[in-house]
C-alpha positions in Angstrom: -23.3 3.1 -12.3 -22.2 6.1 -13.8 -19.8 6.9 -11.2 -18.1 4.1 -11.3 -18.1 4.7 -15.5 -16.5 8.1 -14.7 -13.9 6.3 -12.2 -12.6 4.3 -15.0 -12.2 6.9 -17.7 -9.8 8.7 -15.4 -7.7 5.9 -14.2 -5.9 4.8 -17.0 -5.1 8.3 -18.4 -3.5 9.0 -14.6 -1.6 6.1 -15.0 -0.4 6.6 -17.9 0.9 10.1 -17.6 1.9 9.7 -14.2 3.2 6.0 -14.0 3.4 3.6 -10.7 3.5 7.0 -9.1 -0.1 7.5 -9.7 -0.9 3.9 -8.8 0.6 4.4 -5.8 -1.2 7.7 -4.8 -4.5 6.0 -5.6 -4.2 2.9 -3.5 -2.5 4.7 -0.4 -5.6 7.1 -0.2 -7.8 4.3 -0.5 -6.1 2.0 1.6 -6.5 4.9 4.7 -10.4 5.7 3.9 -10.9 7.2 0.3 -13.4 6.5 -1.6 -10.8 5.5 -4.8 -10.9 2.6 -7.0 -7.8 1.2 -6.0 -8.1 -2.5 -7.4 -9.8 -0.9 -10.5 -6.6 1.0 -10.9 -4.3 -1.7 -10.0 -5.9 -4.1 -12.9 -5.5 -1.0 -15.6 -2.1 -0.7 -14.5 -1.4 -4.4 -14.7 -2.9 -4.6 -18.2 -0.8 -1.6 -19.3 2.0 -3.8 -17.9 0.9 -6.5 -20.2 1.0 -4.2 -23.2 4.5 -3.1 -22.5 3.7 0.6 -21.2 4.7 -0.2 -17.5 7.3 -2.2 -15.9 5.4 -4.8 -13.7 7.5 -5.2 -11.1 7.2 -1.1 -10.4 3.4 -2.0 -11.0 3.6 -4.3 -8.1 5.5 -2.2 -5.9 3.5 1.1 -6.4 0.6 -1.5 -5.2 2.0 -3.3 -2.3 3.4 0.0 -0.7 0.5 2.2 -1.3 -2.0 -0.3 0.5 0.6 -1.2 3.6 1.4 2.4 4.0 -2.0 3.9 3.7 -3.4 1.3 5.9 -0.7 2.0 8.3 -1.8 6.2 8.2 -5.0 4.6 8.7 -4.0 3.0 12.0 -2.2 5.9 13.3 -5.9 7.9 12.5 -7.5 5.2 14.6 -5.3 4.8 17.2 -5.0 8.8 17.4 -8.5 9.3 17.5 -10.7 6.3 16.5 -11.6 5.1 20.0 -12.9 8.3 21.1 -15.1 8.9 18.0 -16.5 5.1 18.5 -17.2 5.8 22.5 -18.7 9.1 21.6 -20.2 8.5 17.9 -20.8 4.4 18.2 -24.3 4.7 19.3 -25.1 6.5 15.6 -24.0 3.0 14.4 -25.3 0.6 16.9 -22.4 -0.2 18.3 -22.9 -0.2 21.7 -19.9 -0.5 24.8 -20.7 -4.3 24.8 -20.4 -4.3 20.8 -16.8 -2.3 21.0 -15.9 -4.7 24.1 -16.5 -7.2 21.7 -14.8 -6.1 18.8 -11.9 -5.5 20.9 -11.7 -8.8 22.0 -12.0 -10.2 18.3 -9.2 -7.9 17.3 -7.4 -9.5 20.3 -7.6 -12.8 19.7 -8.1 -12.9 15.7 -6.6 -9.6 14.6 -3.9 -11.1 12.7 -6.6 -12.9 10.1 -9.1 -10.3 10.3 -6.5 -7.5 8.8 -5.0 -10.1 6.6 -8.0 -11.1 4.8 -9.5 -7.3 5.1 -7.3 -7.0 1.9 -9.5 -8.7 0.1 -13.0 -7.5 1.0 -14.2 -4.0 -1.0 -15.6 -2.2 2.5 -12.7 -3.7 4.9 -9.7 -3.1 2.9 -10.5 0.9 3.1 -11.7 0.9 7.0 -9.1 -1.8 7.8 -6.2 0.2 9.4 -8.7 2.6 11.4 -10.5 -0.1 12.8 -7.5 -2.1 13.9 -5.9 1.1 15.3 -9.5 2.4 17.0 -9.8 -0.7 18.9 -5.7 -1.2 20.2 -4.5 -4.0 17.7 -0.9 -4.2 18.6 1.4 -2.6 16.3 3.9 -5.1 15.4 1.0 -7.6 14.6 -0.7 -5.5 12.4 2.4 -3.9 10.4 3.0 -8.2 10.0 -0.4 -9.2 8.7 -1.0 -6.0 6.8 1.9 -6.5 4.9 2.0 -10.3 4.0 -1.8 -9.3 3.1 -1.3 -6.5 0.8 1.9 -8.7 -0.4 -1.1 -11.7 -1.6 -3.2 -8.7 -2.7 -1.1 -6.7 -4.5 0.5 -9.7 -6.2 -2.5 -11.2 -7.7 -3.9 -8.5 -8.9 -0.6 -7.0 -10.7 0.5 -10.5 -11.7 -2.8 -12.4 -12.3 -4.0 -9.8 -15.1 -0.4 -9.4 -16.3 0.3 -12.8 -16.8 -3.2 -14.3 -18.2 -4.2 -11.6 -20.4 -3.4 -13.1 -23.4 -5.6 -16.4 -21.9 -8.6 -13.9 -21.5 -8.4 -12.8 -24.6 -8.7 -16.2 -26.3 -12.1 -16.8 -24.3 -13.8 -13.8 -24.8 
């Protein structure tokens, strides 16, 4: 817990001083492996939107191309590298030939949903790109559902904070 108290003190101060700029750095190194608290840091930068101290459309931006192009440096990792670290390093893991047959064929058949959705899951929106690119999802289908995905993303957490702030703070 008190890492993820330390995470938060920092966040806003970067963003302030720094901008979409920051929010962008943050969420493309988490986006390719990092441990970083992108979402945490796209919310403060949404609520400084709400306050006036950031334009939310460069909130949004910052977001939506920091998590398609870190996931995208993620897949190059993957598909550079990934398959021979999960042939030679899999068994650490349990995942066994049949297991990576197996997640191949799952990337084959539902790779579009599985990186779309990824997004949206705390472990599989930093692992996302590497997997996909480890196990040969084909590029044009991933670039497509990693970008409508971090489109959904990025959009409800820069506009859904933004917009209902002032609901939040009638409830609580």
């Amino acid at each position: 817990m008190n890492f993820l108290h330390e995470a938060q003190s920092w966040i806003e101060p970067m963003i302030m001083a720094h901008g979409a700029l920051a929010l962008f750095l943050i969420l493309y190194g988490e986006s390719f492996g990092l441990p970083l608290p992108g979402e945490s840091a796209l919310i403060a930068a949404a609520l400084l939107a709400a306050h006036g101290d950031l334009p939310i459309g460069s909130v949004f931006l910052a977001a939506w191309g920091g998590a398609v192009l870190g996931d995208s440096t993620g897949y190059l990792i993957g598909r550079w590298g990934g398959r021979y670290a999960l042939r030679r390093y899999g068994g650490f893991f349990k995942l066994t030939p049949e297991r990576l047959d197996h997640l191949e064929k799952t990337a084959r058949d539902r790779g579009f949903l599985v990186v779309f959705t990824a997004r949206f899951v705390v472990v599989l929106r930093q692992l996302n790109g590497i997997v996909a690119g480890s196990v040969g999802m084909p590029w044009p289908h991933f670039v497509l559902a990693n970008a409508l995905g971090a489109a959904l993303w990025a959009g409800l957490w820069s506009f859904g904070p933004y917009l209902f702030t002032d609901w939040f703070r009638r409830f609580l």
